[in-house]
VOMILO-659848 format. One record per residue (C-alpha): y, z, x; residue in one letter. Coordinates in steps of 0.02 Angstrom, whole numbers, plus 50000, padded with zeros to 5 digits. Last residue first. Example, Ala and Ser with C-alpha at 12.3 -4.5 7.8 and 13.67 -1.06 7.14 Angstrom:
BEGIN
y, z, x, resn
49947, 50357, 50684, S .
49775, 50390, 50615, A .
//
This chain:
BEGIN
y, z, x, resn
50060, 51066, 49197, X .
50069, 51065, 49017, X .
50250, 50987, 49028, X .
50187, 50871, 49145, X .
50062, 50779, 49058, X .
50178, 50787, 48887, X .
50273, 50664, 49019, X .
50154, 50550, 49026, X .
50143, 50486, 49173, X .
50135, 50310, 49171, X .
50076, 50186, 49291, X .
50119, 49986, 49294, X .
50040, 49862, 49449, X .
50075, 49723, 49533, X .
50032, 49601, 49653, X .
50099, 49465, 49743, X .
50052, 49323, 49843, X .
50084, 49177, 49962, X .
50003, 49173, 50104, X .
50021, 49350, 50165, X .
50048, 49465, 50011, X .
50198, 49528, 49933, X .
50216, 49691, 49850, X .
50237, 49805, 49686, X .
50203, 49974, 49635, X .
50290, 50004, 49445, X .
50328, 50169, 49366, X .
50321, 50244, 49185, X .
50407, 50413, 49138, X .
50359, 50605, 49184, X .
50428, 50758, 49216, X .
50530, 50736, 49370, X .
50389, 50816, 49481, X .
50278, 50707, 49401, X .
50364, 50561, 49417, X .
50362, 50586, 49602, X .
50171, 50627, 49604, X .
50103, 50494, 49539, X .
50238, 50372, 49625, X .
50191, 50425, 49797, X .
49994, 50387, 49744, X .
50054, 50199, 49669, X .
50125, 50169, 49838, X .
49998, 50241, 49961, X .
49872, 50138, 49861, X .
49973, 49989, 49901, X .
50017, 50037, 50067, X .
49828, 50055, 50127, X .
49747, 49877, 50199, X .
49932, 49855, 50272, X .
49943, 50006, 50374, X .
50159, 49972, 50314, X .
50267, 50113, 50403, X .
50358, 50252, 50320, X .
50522, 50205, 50340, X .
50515, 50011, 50368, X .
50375, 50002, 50248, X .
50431, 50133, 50119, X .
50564, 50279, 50098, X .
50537, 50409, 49963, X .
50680, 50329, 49838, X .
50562, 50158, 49879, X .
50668, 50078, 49718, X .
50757, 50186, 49592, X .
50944, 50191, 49684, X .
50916, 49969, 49722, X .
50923, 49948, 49486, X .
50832, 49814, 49471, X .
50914, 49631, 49401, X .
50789, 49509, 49437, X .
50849, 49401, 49564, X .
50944, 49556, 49651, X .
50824, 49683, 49639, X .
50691, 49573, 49715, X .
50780, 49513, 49859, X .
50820, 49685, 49895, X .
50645, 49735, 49896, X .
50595, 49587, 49995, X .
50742, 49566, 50108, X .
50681, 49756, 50190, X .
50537, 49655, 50279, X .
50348, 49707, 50218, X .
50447, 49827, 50127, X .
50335, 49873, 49969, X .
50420, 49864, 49798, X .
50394, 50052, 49735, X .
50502, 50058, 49576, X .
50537, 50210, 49469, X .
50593, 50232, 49303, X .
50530, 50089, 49229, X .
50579, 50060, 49027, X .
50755, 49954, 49073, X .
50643, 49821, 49180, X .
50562, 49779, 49013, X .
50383, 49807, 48954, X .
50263, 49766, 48846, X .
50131, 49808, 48967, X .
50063, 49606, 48981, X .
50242, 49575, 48987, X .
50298, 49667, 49121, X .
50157, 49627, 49230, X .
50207, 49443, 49208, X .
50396, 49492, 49266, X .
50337, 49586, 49401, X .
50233, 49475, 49485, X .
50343, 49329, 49488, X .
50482, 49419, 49573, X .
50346, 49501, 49681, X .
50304, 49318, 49766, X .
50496, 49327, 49821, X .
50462, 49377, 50000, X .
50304, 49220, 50006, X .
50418, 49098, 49976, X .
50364, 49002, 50131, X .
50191, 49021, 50050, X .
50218, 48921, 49889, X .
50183, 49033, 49772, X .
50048, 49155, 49680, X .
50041, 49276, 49554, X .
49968, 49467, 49527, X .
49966, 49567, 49375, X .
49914, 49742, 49339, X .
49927, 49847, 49182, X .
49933, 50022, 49095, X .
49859, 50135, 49223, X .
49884, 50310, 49152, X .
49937, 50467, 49260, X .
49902, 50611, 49316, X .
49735, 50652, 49203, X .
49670, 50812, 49215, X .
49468, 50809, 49211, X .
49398, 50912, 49085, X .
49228, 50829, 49086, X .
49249, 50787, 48893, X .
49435, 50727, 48921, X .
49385, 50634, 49076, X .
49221, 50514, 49020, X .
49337, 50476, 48859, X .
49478, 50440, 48993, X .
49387, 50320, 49079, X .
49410, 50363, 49265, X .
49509, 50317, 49412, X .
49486, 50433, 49570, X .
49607, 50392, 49715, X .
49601, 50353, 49898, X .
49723, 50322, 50026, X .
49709, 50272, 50205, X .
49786, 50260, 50377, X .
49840, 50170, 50535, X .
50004, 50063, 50547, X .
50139, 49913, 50601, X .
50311, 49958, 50553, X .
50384, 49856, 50416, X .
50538, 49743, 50452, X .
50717, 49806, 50463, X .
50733, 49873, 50642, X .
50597, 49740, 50716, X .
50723, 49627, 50690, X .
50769, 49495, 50557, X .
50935, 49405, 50535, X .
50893, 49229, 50609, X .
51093, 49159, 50606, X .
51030, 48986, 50719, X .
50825, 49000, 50754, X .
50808, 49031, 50936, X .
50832, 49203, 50918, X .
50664, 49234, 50818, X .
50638, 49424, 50811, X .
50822, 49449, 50790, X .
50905, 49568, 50949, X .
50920, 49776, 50901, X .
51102, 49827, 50913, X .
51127, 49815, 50717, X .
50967, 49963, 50703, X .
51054, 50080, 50825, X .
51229, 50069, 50770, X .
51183, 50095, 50582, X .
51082, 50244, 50638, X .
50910, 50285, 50692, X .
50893, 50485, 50752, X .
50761, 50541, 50602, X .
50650, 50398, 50635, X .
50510, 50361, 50486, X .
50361, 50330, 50584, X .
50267, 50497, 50592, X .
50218, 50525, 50427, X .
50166, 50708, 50427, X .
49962, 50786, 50397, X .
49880, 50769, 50595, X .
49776, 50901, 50629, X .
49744, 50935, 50809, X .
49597, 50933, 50940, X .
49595, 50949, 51137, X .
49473, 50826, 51218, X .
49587, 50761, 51326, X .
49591, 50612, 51245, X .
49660, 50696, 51097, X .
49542, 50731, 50932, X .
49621, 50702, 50773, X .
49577, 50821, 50634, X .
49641, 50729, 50474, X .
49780, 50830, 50354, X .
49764, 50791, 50168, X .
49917, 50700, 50128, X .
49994, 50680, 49939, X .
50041, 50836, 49877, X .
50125, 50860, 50038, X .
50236, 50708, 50018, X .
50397, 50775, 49935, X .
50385, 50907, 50051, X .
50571, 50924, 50040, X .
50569, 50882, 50249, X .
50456, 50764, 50236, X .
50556, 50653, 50073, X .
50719, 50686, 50173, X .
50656, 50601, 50318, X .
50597, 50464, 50208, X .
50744, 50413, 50112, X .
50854, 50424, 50300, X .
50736, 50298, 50332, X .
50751, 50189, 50196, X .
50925, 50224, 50201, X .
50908, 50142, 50364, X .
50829, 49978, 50309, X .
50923, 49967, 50179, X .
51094, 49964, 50283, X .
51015, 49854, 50413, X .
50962, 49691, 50299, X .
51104, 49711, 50203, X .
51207, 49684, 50378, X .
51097, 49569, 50429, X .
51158, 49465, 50249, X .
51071, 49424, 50100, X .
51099, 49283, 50010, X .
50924, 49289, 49902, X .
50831, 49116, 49957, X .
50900, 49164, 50128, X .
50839, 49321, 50159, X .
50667, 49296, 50077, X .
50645, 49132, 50184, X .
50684, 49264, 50367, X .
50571, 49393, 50277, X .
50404, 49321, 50222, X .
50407, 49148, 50284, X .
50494, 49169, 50455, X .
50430, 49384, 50482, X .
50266, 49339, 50435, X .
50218, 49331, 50622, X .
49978, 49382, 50634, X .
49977, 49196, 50661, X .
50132, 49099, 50601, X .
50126, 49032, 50436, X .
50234, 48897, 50385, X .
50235, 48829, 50544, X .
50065, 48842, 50567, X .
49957, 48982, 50680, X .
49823, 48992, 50568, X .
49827, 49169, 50465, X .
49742, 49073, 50290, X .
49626, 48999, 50421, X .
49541, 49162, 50478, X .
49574, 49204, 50668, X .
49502, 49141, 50808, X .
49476, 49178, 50982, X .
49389, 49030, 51084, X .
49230, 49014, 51141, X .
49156, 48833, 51228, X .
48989, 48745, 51189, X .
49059, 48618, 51115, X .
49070, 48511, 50962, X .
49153, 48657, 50852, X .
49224, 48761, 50969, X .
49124, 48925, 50975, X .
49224, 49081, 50877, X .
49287, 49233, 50942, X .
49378, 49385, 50813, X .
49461, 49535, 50879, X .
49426, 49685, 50804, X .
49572, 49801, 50731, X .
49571, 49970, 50821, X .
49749, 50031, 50809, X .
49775, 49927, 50646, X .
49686, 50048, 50564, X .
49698, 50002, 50395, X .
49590, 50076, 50245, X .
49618, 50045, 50037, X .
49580, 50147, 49884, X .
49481, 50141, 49744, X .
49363, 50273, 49679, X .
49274, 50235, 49523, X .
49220, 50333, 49386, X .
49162, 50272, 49190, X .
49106, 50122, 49223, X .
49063, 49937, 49133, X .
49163, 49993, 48976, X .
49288, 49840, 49004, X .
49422, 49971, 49038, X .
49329, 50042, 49168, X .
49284, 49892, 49253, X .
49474, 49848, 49238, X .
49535, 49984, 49313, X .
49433, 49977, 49465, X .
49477, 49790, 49524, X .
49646, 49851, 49455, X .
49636, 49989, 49595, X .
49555, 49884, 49733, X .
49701, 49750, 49706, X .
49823, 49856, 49729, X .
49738, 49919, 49890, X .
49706, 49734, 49948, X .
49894, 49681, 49917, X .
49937, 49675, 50109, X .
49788, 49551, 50139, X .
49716, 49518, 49971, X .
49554, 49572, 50035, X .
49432, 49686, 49942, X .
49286, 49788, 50011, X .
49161, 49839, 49887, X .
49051, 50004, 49876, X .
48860, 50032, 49777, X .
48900, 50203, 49734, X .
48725, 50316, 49721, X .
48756, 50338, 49922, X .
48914, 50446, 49887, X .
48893, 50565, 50023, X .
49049, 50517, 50099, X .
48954, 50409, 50241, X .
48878, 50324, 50125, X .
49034, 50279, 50029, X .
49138, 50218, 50170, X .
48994, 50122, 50234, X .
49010, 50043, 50064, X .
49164, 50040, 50050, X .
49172, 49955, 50233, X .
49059, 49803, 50181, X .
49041, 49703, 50325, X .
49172, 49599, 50439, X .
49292, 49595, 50559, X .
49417, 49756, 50474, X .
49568, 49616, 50461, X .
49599, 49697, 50315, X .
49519, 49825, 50160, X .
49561, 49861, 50020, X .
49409, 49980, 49965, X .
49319, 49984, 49793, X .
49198, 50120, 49762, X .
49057, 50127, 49631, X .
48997, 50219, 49496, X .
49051, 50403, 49543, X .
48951, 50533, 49439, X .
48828, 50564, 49578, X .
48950, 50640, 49687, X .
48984, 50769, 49595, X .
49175, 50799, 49532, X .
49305, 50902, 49599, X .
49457, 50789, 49584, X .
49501, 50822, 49728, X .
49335, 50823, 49795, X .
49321, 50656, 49760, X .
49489, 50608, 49825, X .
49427, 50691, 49986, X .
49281, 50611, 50011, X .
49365, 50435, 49990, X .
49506, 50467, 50103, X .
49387, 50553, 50249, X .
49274, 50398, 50231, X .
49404, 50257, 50237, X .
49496, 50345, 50392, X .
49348, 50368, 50491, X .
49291, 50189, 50432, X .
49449, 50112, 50478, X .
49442, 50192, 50658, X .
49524, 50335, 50718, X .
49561, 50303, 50924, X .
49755, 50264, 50871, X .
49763, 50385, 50730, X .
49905, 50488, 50806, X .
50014, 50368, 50869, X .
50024, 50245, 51013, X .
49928, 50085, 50950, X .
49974, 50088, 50778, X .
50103, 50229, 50716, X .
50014, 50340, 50620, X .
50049, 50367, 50424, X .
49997, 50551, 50352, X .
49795, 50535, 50264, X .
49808, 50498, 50076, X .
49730, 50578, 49928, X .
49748, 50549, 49737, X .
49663, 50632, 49599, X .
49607, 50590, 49397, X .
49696, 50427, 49394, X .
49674, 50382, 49224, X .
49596, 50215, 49143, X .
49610, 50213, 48954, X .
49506, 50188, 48806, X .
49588, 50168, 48645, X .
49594, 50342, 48550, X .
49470, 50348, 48396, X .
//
């Protein structure tokens, strides 16, 4: 008898909006949550009584259970629903969260995902402790300290990355606008239309459209462009990051169907891929950028792996030093990471990207016939997760 496996059945993502400005701006993180969930379900065309639960990354929502909400408003009331924080990791973390009940014989469907609208993110008051005063507040791993400035990851996360690794402005610039260019060509091939489902938006004016295209990436940036752009943090001597090669700031959500694969073969369900491991690791939290250089490795090994077996690489950029910091400490070939763009491309709805991730990789090994892939990212505070797929590629010779 075959081992049991957990197999992404379907995949569905809204397009990427630009926060506060873009298309998504009046869509909440339930809107999104709900439309992502119900769609991966009927994706995968499945009732919704056979889902067992759904897991949701979820951050800086304010509070509640959004899967669950998610779920009811679906029409999956049967599923319980979890939300999941591991700040930018909470999507990774909602699919091995799902994989691993499934592996452990606890469920047999799940739908994980993750939801971000950073367009209508809540802002948090709390009373002064011994008075009777109000202040905002935000949650003490985001405290304004100086290894961690409030809701500015761009010293520990990108500036620290930069350094640790040697990597120059100039590095900084030229990845961040073939990320770019990576992305652009990715819409325009619809690399990505396998991916998005479109989302009716409804204008202010009361006029309604459907958004389906990733509308960060810039088509007219240019080497000129993103070296003219001043650091974030000017005051700090040779401070090479800009808002040119960070991560955009986003709305949207993605949403896939993991099942056991006994459950799938005798449902028919099609399979796209295998989830073989996960890992995630912590560090010091000024080395926050290199947190995936610990992650990989132990995800690696727990898949039997080696960096010459992946094919593809999605290492999320939170700050374009990441990625390259990454394939320089541990030896990965830069032409098979983010070849579809990714955080300063594509934009980073933070609650999302790692579902978005491991979706784009899906599909791009498919259409290349198959192989095994890694999704990888930092996390505020001193994280990383991880996470190995396979398509197998006698998958994609049948369809």
């Amino acid at each position: 008898m075959a081992a049991r496996q957990a197999v992404i059945v379907s995949t569905a993502r809204t397009a990427i909006g630009t926060a506060y400005k873009g298309s998504l701006v009046d869509v909440d993180a339930l809107e999104l949550g709900t439309q992502a969930v119900r769609e991966a379900v009927s994706r995968a065309g499945i009732e919704p009584g056979a889902v067992d639960d759904v897991v949701l990354g979820e951050g800086l929502y304010g509070g509640g259970d959004i899967a669950r909400y998610a779920a009811i408003e679906a029409g999956l009331t049967n599923a319980p629903g979890v939300a999941q924080n591991r700040h930018c990791a909470a999507s990774l973390a909602a699919v091995q969260m799902a994989a691993g009940s499934i592996l452990a014989g606890m469920d047999k469907v799940v739908v994980a995902g993750g939801t971000n609208s950073a367009s209508t993110s809540p802002r948090t008051t709390r009373r002064v402790p011994g008075t009777d005063d109000w202040e905002e507040w935000n949650s003490p791993t985001h405290q304004p300290t100086p290894w961690a400035p409030n809701r500015d990851m761009s010293i520990t996360v990108g500036w620290n990355a930069a350094r640790s690794a040697g990597i120059s402005r100039a590095d900084l610039d030229a990845w961040a606008l073939r990320s770019h260019q990576r992305a652009v060509a990715g819409i325009d091939a619809g690399s990505f239309a396998d991916e998005i489902f479109p989302v009716e938006v409804t204008r202010r004016d009361g006029t309604t459209f459907a958004f389906a295209t990733d509308e960060h990436p810039r088509r007219a940036t240019s080497a000129e462009k993103l070296a003219a752009l001043k650091p974030l943090h000017p005051e700090i001597e040779g401070f090479s990051i800009t808002a040119g090669n960070a991560a955009g700031i986003n709305d949207g959500a993605a949403a896939m169907v993991i099942a056991d694969s006994d459950y799938a073969s005798k449902t028919a369900l099609e399979p796209l891929a295998v989830i073989r491991a996960w890992a995630s690791a912590g560090v010091e939290p000024a080395d926050t950028g290199l947190a995936p250089t610990e992650a990989i490795p132990k995800v690696l090994a727990r898949a039997g792996l080696t960096i010459d077996d992946i094919a593809l690489w999605e290492i999320n950029e939170a700050f374009a030093s990441v990625p390259i910091a990454a394939c320089r400490l541990l030896g990965i070939d830069e032409n098979l990471v983010n070849v579809l763009g990714s955080g300063c491309s594509l934009g980073h709805p933070v609650a999302m990207t790692g579902a978005r991730q491991i979706i784009t990789l899906v599909h791009e090994l498919r259409r290349r016939g198959g192989g095994i892939a890694v999704s990888a990212m930092c996390a505020g505070g001193g994280m990383a997760s991880a996470v190995v797929l396979e398509v197998p590629r006698e998958t994609t010779e049948r369809g």
